[in-house]
N, C-alpha and C positions, 0 to 999 in steps of 0.2 A: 459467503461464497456466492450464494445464489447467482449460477451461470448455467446455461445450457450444458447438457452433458455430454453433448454429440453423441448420442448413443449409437449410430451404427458405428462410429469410429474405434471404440470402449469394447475392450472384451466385459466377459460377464463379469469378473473377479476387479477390473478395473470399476466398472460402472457398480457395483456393489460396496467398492470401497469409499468412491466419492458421496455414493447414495448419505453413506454412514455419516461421513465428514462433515457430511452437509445437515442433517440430521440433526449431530454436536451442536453444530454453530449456531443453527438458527433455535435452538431450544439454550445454546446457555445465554444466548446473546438476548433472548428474552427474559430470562432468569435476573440478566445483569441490569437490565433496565426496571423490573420488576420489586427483585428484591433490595438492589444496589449489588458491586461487583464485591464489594469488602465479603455482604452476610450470604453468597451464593457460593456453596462448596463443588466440588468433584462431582460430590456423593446426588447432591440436589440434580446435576446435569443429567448422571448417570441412572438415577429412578426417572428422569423427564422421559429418556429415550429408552427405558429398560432393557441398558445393559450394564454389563459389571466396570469397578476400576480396570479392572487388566484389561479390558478388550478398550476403551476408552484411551489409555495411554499406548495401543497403535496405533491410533491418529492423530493426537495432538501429546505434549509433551509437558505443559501445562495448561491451567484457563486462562493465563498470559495470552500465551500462543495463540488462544481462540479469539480474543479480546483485538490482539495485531495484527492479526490476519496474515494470511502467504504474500508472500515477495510480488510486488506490481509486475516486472521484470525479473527475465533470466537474464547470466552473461550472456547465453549465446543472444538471447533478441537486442543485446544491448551492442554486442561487436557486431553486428548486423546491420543496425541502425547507423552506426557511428561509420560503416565501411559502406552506405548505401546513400553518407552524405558528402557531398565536394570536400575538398581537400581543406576546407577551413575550420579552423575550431567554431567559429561561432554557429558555423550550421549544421557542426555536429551538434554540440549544444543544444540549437532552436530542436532539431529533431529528435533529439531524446526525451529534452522534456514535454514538449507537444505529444509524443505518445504517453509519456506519464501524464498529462492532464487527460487525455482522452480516454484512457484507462477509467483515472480518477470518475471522469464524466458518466461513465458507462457503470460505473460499482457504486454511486452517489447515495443513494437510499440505503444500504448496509455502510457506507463510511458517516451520514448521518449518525446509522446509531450510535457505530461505534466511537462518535465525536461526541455526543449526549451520555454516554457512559464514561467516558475519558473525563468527563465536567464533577462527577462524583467525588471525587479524593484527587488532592493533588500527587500522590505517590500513582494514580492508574492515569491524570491527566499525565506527566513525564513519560510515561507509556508510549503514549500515542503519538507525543510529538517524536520520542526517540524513533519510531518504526516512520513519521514523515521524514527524517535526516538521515534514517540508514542508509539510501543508496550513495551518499556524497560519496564515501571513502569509495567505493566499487563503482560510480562513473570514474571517480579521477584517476582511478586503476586502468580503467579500460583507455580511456579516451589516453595516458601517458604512454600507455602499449601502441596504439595507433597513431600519436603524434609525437614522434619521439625527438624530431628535430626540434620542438618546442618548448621552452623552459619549463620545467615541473611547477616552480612556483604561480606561474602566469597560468595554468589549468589550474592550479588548483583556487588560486584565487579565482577565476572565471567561474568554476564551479560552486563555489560557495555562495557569489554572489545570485546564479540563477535559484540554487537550493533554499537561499533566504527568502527572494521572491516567491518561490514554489509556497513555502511555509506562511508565510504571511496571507498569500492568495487563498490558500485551500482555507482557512481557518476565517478568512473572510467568507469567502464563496460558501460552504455551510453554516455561518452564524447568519446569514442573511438569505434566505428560501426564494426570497422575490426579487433575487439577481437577475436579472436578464440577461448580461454575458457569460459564457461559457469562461469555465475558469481557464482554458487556454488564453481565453481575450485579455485576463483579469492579471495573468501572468506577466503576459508580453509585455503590458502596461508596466508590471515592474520592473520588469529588468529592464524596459527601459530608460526606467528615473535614475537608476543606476548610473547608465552613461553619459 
């Protein structure tokens, strides 16, 4: 997580809840690099931050969940994005995924880890990559909603193809620390070999 928590924005009950969240994450997520993600339980999280199972599965659902972290994007910031860009698909596209890299850029040091824990077991590396692929199906939702004159298959192949650059990029861009580009730069490079 580790984000600002806008505190004057946060009532107390909200800013107590993230405190908590936050709390889980960065103690199992050191657990997971520690002991490995396989031999790190619930129970190990839950004595880290002494509190019990039950109060623990109010915030997360599993040590999955903790492991793939919340959603980069909402729909709404995604119909947003895509309705704040000209009438083209490609620059809906360029804009969507330019704020998912700059997202990416901005949470770098926690998606490290969580790319160094994902390398442990290939049943938790599938993990990581499924939570990099999840948005395809919910871009090409959104972006078919908004361009409807447009053939479905033609987004969604557009999308695929950005989403494979994204996946290649990002896994570049943290296997290598002494990148100089910005993984937006690293991106754009692929989707443009694409065309």
């Amino acid at each position: 997580m580790n984000e600002s928590y806008g505190i004057h924005n946060l009532s107390l009950r909200e800013f107590k809840k993230r405190k908590a969240q936050n709390d889980i994450e960065t103690a199992a997520l050191r657990l997971f690099l520690e002991k490995g993600y396989e031999n790190t339980s619930i129970k190990d999280i839950t004595d880290e931050v002494m509190m019990s199972s039950r109060t623990f599965f109010r915030y997360f659902a599993s040590k999955e969940e903790i492991l793939t972290g919340s959603p980069i994007t909402t729909k709404d910031e995604r119909l947003q994005l895509i309705q704040s860009s000209s009438d083209s698909l490609d620059q809906a596209l360029q804009t969507i995924f330019s704020v998912l890299s700059e997202k990416y850029e901005q949470n770098k040091e926690n998606l490290m880890i969580r790319y160094h824990i994902s390398k442990q077991a290939e049943s938790i590396s599938s993990l990581f990559l499924y939570k990099l692929l999840e948005p395809e199906i919910v871009i090409c939702d959104d972006l078919c909603i908004s361009f409807k004159d447009t053939d479905k298959d033609h987004i969604r192949f557009q999308v695929a193809i950005h989403m494979a650059a994204f996946r290649v990029s990002v896994e570049m861009w943290l296997e290598n620390n002494e990148r100089e580009e910005s993984l937006k730069t690293l991106l754009f490079y692929h989707v443009n070999q694409f065309k």
